[in-house]
N, C-alpha and C positions, 0 to 999 in steps of 0.2 A: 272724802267727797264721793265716791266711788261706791261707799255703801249706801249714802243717800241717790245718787243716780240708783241705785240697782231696788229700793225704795220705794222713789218716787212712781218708777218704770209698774211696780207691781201694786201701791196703790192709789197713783191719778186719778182715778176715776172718785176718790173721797174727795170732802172737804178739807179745809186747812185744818178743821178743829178737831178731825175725826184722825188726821196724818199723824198730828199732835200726839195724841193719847195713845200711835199705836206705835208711837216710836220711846225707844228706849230710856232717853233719858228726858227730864223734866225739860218743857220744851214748850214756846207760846207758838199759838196757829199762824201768828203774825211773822214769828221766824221760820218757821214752814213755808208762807210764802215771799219772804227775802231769798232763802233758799233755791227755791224752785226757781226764780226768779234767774239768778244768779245760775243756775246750770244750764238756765234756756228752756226749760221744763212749760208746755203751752196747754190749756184747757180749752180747744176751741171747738165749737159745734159741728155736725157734720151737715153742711151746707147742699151736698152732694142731694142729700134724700129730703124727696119732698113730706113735710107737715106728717101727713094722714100716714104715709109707708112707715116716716120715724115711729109715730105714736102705737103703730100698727106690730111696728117690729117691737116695742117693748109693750105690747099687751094693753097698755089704754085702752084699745075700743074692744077690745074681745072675737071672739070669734060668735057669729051669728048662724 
């Protein structure tokens, strides 16, 4: 369990389907997230930063 924590830790930021294919052995995205699930592993938004800074900080609106 300890390599999937040290896993999950380095690629969260994927999908279940994309965790799947980068893990070892043959493996459904759907057990990927029973997995995560089961470690406590959360994907949640960052609430903190408003709309326009988020979109801003990942290059959406460009720079003008």
């Amino acid at each position: 369990m300890q390599k999937f924590k040290a896993f999950a830790q380095e690629h969260g930021h994927k999908t279940s389907a994309q965790m799947a294919e980068l893990w070892d052995d043959d493996i459904s995205p759907r057990t990927i997230s029973r997995a995560l699930k089961k470690i406590g592993f959360t994907r949640k938004k960052n609430l903190r930063l408003p709309r326009t800074l988020e979109a801003t900080a990942r290059g959406v609106y460009g720079s003008d």
